[in-house]
C-alpha positions in Angstrom: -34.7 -12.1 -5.5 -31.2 -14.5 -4.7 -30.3 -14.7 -1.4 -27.0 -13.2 -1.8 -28.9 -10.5 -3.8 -31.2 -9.8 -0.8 -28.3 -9.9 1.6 -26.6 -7.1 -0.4 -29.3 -5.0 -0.8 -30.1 -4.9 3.1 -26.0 -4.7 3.5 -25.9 -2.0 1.3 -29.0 -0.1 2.7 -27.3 0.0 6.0 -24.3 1.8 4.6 -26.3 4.3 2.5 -27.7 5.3 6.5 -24.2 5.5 7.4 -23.1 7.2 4.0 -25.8 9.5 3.8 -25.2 11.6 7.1 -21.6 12.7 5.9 -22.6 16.3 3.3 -20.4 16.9 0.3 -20.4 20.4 0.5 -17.3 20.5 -1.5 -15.9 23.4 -3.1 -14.9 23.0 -6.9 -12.0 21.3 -7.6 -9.8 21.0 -10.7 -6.8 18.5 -10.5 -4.7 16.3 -13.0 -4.6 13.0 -12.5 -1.5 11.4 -14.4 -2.9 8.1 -15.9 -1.2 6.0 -18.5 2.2 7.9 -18.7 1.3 11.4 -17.7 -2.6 11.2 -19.6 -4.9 11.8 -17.5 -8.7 13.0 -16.7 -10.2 16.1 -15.1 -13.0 16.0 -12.7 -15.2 18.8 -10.9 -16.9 18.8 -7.4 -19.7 21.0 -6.7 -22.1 21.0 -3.7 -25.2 18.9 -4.4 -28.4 20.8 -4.2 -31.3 20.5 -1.5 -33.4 18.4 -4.3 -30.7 16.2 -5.5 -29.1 15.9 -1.3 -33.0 14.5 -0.5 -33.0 12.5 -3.2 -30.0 10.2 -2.3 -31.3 9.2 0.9 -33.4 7.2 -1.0 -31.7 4.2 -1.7 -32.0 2.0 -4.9 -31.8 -0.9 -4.5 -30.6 -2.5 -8.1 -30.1 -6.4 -8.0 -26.2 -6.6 -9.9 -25.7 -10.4 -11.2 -22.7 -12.3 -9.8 -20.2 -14.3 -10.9 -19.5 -17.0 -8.9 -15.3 -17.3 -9.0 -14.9 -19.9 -6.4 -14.0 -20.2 -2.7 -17.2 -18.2 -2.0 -15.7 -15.0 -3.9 -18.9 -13.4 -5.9 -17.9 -11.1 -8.4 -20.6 -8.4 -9.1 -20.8 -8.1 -13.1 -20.9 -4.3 -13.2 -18.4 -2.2 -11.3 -17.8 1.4 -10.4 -14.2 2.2 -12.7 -12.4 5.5 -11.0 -9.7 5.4 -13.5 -8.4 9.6 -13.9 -10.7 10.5 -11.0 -9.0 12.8 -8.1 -9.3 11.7 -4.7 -13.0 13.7 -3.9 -14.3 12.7 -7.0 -13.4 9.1 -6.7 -15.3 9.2 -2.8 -18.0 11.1 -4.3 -18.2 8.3 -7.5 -18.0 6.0 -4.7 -21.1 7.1 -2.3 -23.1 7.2 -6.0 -22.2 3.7 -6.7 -23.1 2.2 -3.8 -26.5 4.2 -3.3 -27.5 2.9 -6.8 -26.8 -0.4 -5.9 -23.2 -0.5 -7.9 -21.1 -2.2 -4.6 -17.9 -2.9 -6.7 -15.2 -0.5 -7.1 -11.8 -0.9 -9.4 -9.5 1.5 -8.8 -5.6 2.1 -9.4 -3.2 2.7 -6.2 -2.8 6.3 -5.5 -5.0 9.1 -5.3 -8.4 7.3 -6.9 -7.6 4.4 -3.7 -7.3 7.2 -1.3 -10.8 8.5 -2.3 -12.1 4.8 -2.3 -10.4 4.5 1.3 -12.7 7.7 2.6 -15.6 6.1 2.0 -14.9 2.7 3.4 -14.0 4.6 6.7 -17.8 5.2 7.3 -18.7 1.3 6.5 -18.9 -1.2 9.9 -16.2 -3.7 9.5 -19.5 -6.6 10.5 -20.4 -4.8 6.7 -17.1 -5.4 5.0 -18.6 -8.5 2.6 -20.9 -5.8 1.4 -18.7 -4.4 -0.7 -15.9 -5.7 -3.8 -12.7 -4.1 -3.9 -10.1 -4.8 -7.1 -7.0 -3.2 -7.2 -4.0 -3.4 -9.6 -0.3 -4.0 -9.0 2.1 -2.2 -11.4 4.5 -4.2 -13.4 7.1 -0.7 -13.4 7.8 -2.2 -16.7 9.4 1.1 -17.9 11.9 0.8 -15.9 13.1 -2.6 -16.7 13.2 -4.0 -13.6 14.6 -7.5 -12.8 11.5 -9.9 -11.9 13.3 -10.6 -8.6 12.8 -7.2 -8.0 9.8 -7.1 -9.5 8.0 -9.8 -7.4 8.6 -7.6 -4.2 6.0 -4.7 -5.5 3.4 -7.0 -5.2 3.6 -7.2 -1.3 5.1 -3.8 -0.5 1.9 -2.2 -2.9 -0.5 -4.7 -1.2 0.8 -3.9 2.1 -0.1 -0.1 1.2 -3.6 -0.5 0.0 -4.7 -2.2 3.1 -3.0 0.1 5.3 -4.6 2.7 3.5 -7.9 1.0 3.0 -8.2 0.1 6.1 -9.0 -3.6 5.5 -7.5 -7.0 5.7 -8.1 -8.2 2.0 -9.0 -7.0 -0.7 -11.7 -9.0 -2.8 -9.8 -9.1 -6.2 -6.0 -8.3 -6.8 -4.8 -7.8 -10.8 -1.5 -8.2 -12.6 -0.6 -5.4 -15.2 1.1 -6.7 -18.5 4.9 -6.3 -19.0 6.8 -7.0 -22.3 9.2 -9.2 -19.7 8.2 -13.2 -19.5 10.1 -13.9 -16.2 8.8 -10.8 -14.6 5.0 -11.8 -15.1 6.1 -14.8 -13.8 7.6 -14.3 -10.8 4.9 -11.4 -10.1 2.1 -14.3 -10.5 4.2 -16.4 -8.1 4.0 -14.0 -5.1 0.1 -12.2 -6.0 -0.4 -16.6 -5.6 1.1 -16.3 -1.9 -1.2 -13.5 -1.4 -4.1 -15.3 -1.8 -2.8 -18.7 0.0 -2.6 -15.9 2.9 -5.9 -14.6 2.3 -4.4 -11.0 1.5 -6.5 -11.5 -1.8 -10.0 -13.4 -2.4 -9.1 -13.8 -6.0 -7.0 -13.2 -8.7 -7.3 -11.5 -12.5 -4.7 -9.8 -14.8 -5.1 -6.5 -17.4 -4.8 -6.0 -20.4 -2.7 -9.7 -21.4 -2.9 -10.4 -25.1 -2.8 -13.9 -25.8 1.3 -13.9 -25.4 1.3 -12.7 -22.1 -1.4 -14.7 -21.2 0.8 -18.4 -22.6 3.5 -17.1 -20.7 1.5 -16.7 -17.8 -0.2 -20.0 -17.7 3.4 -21.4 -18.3 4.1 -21.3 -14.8 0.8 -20.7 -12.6 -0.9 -22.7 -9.9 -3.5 -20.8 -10.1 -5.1 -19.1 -13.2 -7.0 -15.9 -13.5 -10.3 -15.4 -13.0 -10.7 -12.1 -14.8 -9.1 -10.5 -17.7 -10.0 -7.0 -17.5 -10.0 -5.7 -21.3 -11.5 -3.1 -23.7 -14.2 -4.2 -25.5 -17.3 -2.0 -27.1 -19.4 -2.2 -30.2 -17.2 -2.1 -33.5 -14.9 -4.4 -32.2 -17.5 -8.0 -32.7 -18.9 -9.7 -29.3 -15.8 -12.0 -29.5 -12.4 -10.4 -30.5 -9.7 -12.9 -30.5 -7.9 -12.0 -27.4 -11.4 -12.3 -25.6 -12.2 -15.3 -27.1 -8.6 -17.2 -26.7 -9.0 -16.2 -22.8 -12.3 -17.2 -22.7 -11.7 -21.1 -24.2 -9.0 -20.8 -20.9 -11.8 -20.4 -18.6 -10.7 -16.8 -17.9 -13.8 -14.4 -17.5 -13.7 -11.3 -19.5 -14.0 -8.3 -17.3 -14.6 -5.2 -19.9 -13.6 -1.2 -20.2 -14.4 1.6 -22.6 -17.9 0.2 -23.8 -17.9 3.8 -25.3 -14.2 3.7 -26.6 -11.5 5.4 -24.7 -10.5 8.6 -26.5 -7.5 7.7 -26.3 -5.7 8.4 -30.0 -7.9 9.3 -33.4 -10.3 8.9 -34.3 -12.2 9.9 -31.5 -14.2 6.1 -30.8 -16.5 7.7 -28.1 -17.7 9.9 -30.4 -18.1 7.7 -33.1 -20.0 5.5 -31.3 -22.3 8.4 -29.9 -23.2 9.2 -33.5 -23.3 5.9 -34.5 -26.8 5.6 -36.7 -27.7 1.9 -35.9 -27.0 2.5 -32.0 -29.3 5.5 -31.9 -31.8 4.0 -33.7 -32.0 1.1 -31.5 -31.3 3.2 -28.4 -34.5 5.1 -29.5 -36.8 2.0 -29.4 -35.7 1.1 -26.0 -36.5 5.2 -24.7 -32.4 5.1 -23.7 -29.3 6.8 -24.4 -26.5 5.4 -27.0 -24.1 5.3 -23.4 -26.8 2.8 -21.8 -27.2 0.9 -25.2 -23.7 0.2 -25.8 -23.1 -1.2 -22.1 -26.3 -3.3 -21.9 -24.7 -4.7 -25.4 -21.4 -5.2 -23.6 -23.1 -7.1 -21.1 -25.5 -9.2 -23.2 -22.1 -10.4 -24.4 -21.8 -12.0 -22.1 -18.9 -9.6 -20.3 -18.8 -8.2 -16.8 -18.0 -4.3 -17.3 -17.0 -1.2 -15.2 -18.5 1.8 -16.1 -17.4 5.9 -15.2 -19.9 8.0 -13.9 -20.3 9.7 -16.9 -19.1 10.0 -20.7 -17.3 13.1 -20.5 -14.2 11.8 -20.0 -11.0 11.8 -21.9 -7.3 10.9 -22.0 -5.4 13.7 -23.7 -6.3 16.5 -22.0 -8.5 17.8 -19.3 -12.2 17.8 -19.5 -13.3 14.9 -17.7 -17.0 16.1 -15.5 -17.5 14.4 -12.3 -20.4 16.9 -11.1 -23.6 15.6 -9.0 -26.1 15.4 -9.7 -25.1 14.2 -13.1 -22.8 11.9 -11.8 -25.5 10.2 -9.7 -27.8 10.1 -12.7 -25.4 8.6 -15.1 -24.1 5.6 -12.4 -27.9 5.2 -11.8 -28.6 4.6 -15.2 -26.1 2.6 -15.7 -27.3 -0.1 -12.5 -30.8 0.3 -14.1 -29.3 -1.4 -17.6 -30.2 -5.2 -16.1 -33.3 -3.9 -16.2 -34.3 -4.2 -19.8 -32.5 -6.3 -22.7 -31.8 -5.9 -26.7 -33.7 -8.4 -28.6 -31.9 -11.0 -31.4 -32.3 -8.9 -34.4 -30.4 -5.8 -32.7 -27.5 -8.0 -30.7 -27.1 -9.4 -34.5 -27.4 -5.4 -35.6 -24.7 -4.6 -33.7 -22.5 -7.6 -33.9 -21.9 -6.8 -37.3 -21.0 -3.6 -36.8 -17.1 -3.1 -37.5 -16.6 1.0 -36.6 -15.1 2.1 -34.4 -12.5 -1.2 -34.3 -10.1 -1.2 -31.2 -7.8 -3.1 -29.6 -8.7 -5.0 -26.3 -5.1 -4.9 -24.6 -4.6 -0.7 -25.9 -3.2 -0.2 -22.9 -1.0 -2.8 -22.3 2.8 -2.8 -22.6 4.9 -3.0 -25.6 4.6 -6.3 -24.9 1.4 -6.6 -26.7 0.5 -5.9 -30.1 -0.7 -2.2 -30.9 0.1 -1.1 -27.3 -1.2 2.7 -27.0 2.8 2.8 -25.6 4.7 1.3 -28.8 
């Protein structure tokens, strides 16, 4: 094993001793979380029983590749994604993650943070490296703000999450997209000061098509090291967005490896049915979900995963229950652990259904924005 693998593993072992004293007897819990302009996810809490409560004290300890971004700043290629998760579930996704070895966490400001924050409480400070936090700054574009204006959320929302987070830096700070040139710009400008400061270890935008991208680049000092974008079977290992980032040097950081439910057809679905996928999932003795990220990966692409499938944008229904949330971010760390072969990467390549777009949930500012 690396060293910096080792390292983690003993990090992360002395957390799960810290992690694994505080019981999650929580009663069940239904909340909305608005994501994406009022869509959002539902998730359940129930008290983990005797069996599965045993069971997590023993720790896995899964060996996540890195990327290497630079000024020491190891990015861990599979991350914990809280996106529509309430504030219990997102510490209860949280404690999962990093007892299966998952020790990267993306999450928006707000309510999924403030779960992330809970767990991060029981972590020694000495054991801060351990663990990879990205967070996102808002553009507000809806609200058409002037990028003078603009520039100023990045400090006052990056002065929140550490308050809140109760850390000095976070490990990876990302730009939204906004339809406005000037306001990327001068955004880029002061998330650049952050990391002069060392607010920020590194630097990585969202959902930037290759427009927003140019304009970007127009101006910066420093260029992304992630673009964080859909990508899952149907849509070809390389879409151009993807590919145009990638001939930048800009790493592809990847959502929705089962599709996004986000408008019709249902992609999730469609992929779960999807004859080829099944087939080959079937040969390997795994599910379609672990298939489709281990093909996201073999790509190539870094990827954060939910705990489980059952999630949705439209309306509520998203499942967040251990110990099936434990079991699905468990077999999700487990997917380094096995690999397609040529002649099924090639299978699936060429498979064109569901398509998508990798910048869905961008701004107007993008082609086929989920908000045009």
């Amino acid at each position: 094993m690396p060293k910096t693998s080792r390292q983690t593993a003993i990090r992360l072992a002395a957390i799960l001793l810290t992690t694994a004293a505080a019981a999650l007897h929580l009663p069940p819990c239904y909340n909305r979380r608005e994501v994406l302009l009022g869509l959002g996810t539902a998730a359940t809490l129930a008290p983990l029983p005797a069996e599965a409560r045993a069971s997590r004290r023993r720790p896995t300890t899964t060996s996540i590749p890195t990327w290497n971004l630079g000024d020491n700043v190891e990015f861990p290629t599979l991350a914990l994604n809280t996106a529509g998760l309430t504030t219990e579930s997102a510490k209860l996704a949280f404690q999962n993650a990093l007892e299966v070895g998952i020790s990267h966490v993306e999450f928006h400001p707000g309510v999924e943070r403030d779960g992330v924050a809970r767990v991060l409480r029981s972590i020694p400070k000495s054991d801060r490296r351990s663990v990879f936090l990205t967070t996102k700054v808002e553009t507000n574009w809806e609200n058409s703000p002037s990028p003078e204006v603009a520039a100023t959320y990045v400090r006052k929302q990056l002065d929140d999450d550490l308050a809140i987070l109760g850390v000095d830096y976070v490990d990876m700070l990302m730009l939204r997209e906004s339809p406005n040139s000037a306001t990327i710009q001068a955004m880029w400008a002061e998330m650049e000061r952050e990391q002069k400061e060392g607010r920020t270890r590194s630097l990585g935008v969202v959902n930037y098509c290759k427009g927003s991208l140019k304009c970007l680049l127009s101006t910066a000092q420093i260029k992304p090291s992630v673009n964080y974008i859909q990508q899952h079977v149907g849509m070809g290992p390389k879409p151009q967005t993807r590919a145009f980032s990638e001939s930048l040097g800009i790493r592809t950081f990847a959502y929705g490896h089962i599709g996004e439910r986000a408008s019709p057809p249902n992609d999730t679905q469609l992929l779960l049915n999807n004859p080829t996928l099944r087939n080959i999932a079937k040969a390997h003795s795994k599910t379609v979900d672990e298939t489709a990220l281990r093909w996201v990966l073999q790509t190539g692409a870094a990827a954060s995963v939910r705990p489980t499938s059952e999630f949705r944008f439209a309306k509520l229904g998203g499942v967040c229950v251990n110990p099936k949330c434990a079991e699905g971010l468990r077999a999700s760390a487990q997917v380094f652990g096995w690999e397609l072969t040529s002649k099924e990467m090639n299978e699936i390549n060429a498979l064109s259904a569901p398509d998508g777009n990798p910048t869905l949930f961008s701004s107007p500012g993008c082609p086929g924005s989920f908000f045009s």
